[in-house]
PDBQT receptor file of N, H, CA, C and O in Angstrom, charges set to zero:
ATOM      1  N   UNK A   1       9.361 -36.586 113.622  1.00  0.00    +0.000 N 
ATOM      2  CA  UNK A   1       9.118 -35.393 112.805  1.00  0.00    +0.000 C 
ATOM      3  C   UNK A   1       8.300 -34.390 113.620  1.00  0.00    +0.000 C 
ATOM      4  O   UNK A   1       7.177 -34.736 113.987  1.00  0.00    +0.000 OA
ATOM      5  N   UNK A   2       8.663 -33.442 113.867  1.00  0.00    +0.000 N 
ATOM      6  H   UNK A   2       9.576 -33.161 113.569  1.00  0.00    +0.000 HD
ATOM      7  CA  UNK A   2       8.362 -32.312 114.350  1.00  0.00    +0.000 C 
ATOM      8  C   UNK A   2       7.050 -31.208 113.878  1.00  0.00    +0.000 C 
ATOM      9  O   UNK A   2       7.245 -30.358 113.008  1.00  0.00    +0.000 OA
ATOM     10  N   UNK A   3       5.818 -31.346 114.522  1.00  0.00    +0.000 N 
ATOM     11  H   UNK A   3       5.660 -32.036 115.228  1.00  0.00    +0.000 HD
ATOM     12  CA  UNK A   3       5.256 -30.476 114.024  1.00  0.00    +0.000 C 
ATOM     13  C   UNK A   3       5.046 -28.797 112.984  1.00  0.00    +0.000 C 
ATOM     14  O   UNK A   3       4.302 -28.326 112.123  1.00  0.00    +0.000 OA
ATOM     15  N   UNK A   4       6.485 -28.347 113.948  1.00  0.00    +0.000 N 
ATOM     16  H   UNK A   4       7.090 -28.729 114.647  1.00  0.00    +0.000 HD
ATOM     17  CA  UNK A   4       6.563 -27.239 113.174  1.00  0.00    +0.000 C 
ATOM     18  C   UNK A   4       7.092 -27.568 112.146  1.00  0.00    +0.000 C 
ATOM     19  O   UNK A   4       6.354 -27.133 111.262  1.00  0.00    +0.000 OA
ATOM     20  N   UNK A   5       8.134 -28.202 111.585  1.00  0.00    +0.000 N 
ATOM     21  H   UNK A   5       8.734 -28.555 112.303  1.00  0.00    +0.000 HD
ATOM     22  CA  UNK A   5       8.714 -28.779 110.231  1.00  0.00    +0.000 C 
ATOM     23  C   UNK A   5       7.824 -29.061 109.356  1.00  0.00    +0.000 C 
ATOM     24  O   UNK A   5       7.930 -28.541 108.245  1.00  0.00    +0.000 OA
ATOM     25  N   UNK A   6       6.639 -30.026 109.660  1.00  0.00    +0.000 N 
ATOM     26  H   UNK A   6       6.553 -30.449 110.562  1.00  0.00    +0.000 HD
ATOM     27  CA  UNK A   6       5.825 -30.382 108.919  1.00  0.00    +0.000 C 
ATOM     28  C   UNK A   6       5.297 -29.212 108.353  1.00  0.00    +0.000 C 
ATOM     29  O   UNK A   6       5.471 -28.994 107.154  1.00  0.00    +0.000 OA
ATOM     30  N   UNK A   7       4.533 -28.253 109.227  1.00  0.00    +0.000 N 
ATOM     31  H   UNK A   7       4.391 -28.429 110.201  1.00  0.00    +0.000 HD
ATOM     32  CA  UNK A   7       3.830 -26.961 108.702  1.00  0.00    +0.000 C 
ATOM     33  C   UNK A   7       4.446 -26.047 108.098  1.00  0.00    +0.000 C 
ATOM     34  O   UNK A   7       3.884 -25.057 107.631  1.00  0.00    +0.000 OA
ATOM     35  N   UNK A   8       5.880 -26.308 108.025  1.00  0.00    +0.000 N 
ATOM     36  H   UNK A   8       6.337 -27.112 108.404  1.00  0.00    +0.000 HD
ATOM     37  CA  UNK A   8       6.681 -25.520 107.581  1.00  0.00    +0.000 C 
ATOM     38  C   UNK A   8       6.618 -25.981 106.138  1.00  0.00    +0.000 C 
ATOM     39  O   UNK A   8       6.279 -25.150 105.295  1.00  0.00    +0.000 OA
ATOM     40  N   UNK A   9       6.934 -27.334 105.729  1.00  0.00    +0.000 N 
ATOM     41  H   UNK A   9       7.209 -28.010 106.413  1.00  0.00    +0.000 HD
ATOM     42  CA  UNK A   9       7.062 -27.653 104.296  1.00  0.00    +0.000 C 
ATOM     43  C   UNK A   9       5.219 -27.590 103.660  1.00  0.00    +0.000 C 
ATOM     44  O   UNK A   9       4.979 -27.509 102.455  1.00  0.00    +0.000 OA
ATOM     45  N   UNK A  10       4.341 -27.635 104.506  1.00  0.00    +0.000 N 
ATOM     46  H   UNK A  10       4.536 -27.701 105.485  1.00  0.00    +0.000 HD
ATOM     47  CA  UNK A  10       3.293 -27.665 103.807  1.00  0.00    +0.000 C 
ATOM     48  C   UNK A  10       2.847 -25.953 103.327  1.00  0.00    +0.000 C 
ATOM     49  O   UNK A  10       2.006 -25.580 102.509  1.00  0.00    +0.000 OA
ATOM     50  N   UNK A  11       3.785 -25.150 104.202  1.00  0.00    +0.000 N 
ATOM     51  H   UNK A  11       4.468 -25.453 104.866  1.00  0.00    +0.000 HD
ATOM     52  CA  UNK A  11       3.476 -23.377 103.612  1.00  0.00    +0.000 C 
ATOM     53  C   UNK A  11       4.458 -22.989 102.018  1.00  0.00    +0.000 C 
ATOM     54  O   UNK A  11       4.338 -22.418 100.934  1.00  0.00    +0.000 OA
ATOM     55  N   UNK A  12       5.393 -23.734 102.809  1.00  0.00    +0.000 N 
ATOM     56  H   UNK A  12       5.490 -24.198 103.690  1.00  0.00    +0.000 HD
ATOM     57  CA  UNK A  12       6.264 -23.877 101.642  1.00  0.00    +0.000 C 
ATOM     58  C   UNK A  12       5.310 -24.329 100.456  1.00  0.00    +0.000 C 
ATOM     59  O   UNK A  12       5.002 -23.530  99.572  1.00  0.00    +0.000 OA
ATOM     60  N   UNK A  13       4.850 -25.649 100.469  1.00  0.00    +0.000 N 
ATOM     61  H   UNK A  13       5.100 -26.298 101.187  1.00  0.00    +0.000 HD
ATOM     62  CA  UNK A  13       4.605 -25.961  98.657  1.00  0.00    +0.000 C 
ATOM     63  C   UNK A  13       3.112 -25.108  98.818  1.00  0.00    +0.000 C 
ATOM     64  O   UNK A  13       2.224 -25.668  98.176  1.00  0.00    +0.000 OA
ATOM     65  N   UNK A  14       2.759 -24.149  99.381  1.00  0.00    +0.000 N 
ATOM     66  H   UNK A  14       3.480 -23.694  99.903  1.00  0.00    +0.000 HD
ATOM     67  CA  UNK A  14       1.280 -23.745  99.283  1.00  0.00    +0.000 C 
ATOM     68  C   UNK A  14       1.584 -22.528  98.581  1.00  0.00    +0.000 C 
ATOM     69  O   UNK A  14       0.895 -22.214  97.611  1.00  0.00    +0.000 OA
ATOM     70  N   UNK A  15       2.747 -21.650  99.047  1.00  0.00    +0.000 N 
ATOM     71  H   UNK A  15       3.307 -21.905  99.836  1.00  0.00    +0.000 HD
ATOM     72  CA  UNK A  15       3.089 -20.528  98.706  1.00  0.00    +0.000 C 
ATOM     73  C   UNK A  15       3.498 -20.589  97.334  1.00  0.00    +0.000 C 
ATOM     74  O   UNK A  15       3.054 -19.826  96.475  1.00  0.00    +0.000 OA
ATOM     75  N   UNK A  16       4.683 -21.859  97.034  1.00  0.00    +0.000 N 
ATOM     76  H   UNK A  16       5.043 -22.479  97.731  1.00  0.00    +0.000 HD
ATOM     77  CA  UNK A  16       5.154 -22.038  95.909  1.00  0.00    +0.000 C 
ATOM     78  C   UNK A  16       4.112 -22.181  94.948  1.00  0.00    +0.000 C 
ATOM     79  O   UNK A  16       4.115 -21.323  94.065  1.00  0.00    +0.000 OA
ATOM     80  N   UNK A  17       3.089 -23.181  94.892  1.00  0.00    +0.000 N 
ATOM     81  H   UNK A  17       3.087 -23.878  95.609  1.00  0.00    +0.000 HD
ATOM     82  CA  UNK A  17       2.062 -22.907  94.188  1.00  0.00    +0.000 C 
ATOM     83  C   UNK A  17       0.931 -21.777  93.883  1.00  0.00    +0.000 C 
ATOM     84  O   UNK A  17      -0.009 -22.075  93.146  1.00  0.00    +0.000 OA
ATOM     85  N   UNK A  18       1.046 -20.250  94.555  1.00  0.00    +0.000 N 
ATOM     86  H   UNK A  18       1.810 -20.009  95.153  1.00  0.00    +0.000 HD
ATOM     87  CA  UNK A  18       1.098 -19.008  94.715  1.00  0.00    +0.000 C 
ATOM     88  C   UNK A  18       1.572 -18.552  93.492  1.00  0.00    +0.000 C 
ATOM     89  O   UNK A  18       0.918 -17.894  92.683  1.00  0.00    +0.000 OA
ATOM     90  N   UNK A  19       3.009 -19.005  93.347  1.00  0.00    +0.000 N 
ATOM     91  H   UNK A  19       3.541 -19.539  94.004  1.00  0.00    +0.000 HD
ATOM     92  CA  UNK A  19       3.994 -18.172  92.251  1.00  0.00    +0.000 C 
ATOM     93  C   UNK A  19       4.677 -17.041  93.224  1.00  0.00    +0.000 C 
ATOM     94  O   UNK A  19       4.912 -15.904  92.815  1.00  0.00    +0.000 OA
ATOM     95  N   UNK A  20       4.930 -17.421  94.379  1.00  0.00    +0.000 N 
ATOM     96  H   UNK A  20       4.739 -18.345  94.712  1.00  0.00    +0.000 HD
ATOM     97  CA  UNK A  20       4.778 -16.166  95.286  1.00  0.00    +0.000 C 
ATOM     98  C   UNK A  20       7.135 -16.220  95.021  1.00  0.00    +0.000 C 
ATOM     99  O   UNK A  20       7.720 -17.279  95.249  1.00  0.00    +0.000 OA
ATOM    100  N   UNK A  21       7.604 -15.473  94.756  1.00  0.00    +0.000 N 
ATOM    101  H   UNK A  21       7.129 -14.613  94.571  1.00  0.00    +0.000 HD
ATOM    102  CA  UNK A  21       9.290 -15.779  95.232  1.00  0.00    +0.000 C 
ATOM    103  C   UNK A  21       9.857 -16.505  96.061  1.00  0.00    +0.000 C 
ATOM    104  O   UNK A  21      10.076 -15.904  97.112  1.00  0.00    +0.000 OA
ATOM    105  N   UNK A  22      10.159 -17.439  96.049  1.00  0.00    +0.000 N 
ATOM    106  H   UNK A  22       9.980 -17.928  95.195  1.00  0.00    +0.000 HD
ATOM    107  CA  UNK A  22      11.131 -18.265  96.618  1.00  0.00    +0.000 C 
ATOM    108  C   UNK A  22      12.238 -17.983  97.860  1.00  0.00    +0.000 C 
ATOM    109  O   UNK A  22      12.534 -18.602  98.882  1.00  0.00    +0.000 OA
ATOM    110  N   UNK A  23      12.694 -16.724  97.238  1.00  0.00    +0.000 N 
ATOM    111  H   UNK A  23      12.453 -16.222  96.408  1.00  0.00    +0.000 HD
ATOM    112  CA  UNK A  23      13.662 -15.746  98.293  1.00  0.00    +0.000 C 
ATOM    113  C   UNK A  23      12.796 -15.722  99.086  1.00  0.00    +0.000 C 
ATOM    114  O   UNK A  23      12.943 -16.238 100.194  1.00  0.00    +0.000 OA
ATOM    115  N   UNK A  24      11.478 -15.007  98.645  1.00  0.00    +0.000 N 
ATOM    116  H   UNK A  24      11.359 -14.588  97.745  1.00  0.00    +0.000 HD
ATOM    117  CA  UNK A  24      10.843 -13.962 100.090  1.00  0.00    +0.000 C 
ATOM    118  C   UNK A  24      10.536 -14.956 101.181  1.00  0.00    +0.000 C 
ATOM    119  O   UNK A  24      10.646 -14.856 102.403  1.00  0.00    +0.000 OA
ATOM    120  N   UNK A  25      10.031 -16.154 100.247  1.00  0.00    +0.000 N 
ATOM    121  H   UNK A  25       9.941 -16.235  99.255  1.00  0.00    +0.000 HD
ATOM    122  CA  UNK A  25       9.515 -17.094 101.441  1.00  0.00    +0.000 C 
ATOM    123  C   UNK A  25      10.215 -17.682 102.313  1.00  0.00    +0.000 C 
ATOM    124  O   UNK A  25       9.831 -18.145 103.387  1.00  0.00    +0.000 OA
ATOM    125  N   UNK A  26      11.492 -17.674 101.772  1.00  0.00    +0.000 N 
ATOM    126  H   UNK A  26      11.804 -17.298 100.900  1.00  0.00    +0.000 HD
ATOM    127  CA  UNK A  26      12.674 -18.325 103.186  1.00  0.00    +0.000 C 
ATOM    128  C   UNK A  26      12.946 -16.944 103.909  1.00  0.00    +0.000 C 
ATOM    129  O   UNK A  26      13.050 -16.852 105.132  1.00  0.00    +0.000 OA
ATOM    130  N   UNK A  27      13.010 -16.284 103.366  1.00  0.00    +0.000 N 
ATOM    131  H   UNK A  27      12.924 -16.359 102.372  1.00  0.00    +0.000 HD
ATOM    132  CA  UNK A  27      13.203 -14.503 104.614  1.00  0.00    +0.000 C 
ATOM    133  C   UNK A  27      12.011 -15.027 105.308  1.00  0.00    +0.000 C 
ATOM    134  O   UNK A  27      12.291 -15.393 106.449  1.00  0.00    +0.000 OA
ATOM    135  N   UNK A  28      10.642 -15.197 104.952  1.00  0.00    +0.000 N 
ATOM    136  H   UNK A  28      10.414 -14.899 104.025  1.00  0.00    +0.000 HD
ATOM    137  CA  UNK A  28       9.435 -15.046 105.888  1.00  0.00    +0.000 C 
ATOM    138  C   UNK A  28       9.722 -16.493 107.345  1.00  0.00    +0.000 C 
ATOM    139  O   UNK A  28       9.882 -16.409 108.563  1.00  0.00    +0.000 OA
ATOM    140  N   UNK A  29       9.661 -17.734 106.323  1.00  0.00    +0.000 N 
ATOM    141  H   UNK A  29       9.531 -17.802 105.334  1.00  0.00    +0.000 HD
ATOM    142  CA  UNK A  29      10.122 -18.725 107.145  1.00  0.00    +0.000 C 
ATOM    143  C   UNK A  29      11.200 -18.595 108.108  1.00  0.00    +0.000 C 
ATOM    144  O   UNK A  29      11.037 -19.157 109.191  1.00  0.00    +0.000 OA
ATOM    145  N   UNK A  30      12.497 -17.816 107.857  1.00  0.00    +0.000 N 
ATOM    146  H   UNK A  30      12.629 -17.360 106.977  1.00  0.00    +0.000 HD
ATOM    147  CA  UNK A  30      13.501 -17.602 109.295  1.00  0.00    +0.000 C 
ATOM    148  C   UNK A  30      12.912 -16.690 109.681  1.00  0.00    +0.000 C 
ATOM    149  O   UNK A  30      13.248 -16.736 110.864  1.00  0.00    +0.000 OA
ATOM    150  N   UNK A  31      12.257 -15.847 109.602  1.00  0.00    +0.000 N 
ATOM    151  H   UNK A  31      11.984 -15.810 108.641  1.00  0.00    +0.000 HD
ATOM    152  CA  UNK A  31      11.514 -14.914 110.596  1.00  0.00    +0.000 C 
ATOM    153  C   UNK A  31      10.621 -15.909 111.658  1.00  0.00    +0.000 C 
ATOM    154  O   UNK A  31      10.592 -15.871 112.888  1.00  0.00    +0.000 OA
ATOM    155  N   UNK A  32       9.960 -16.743 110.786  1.00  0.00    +0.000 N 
ATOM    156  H   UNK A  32       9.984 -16.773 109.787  1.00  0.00    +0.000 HD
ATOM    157  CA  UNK A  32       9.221 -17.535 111.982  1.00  0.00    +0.000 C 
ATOM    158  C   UNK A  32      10.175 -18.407 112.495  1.00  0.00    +0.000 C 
ATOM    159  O   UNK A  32       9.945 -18.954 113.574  1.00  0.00    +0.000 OA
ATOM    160  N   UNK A  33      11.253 -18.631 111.869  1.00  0.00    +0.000 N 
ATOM    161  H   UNK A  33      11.440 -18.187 110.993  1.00  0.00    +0.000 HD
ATOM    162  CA  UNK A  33      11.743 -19.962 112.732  1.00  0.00    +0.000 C 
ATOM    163  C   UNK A  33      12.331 -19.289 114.450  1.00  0.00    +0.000 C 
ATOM    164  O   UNK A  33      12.818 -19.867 115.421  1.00  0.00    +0.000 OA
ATOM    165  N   UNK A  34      12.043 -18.071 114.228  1.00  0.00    +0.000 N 
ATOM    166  H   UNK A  34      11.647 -17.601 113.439  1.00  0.00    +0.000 HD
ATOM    167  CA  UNK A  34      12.519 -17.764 115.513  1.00  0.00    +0.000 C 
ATOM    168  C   UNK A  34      11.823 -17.609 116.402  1.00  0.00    +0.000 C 
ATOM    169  O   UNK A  34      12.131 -17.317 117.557  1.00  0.00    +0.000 OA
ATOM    170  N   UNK A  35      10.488 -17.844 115.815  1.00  0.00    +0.000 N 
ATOM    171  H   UNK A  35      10.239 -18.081 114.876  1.00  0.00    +0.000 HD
ATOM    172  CA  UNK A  35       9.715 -18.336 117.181  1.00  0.00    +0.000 C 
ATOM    173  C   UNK A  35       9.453 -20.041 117.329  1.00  0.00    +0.000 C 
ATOM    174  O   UNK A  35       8.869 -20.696 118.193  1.00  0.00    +0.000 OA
ATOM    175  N   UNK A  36      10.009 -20.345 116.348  1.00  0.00    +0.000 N 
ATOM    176  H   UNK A  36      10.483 -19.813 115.646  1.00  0.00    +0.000 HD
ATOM    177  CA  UNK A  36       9.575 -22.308 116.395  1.00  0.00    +0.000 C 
ATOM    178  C   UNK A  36       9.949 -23.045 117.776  1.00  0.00    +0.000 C 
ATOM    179  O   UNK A  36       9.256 -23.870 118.372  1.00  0.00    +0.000 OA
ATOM    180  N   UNK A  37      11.278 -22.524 118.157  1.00  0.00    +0.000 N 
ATOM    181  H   UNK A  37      11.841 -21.855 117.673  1.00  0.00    +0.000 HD
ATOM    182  CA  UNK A  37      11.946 -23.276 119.671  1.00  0.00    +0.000 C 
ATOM    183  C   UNK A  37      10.840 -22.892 121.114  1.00  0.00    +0.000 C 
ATOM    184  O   UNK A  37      10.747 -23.453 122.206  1.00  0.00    +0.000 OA
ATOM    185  N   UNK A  38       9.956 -21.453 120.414  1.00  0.00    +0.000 N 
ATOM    186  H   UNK A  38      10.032 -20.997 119.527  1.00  0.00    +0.000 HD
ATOM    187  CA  UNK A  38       9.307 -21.496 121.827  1.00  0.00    +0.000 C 
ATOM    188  C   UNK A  38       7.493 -22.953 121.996  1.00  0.00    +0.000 C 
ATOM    189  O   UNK A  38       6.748 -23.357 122.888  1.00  0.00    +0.000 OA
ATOM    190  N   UNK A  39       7.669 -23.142 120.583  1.00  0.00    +0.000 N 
ATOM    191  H   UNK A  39       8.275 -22.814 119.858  1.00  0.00    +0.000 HD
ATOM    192  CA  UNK A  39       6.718 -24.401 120.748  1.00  0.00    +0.000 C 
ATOM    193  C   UNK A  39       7.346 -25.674 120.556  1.00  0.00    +0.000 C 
ATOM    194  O   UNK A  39       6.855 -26.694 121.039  1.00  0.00    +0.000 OA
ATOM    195  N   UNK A  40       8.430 -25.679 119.863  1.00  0.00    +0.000 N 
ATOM    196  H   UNK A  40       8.829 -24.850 119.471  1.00  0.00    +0.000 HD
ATOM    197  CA  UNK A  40       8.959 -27.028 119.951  1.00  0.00    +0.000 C 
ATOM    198  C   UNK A  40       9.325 -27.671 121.290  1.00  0.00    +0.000 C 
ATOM    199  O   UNK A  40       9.771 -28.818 121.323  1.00  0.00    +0.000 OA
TER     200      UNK A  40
């Protein structure tokens, strides 16, 4: 299991518990995933 994955699902349920949209947060998350390959 991959560090960034991990931090990824732990923003996930942090945000979700926010009440923050669901949509926005996967737009925000592929925005970062495009930097994930330069630390993975």
């Amino acid at each position: 299991m991959s560090l960034a994955k991990d931090s990824t699902e732990l923003i996930i349920q942090w945000i979700s518990r926010k009440g923050v949209d669901k949509g926005k947060v996967m737009t925000v998350i592929h925005d970062i995933s495009a930097f994930i390959p330069l630390y993975s």
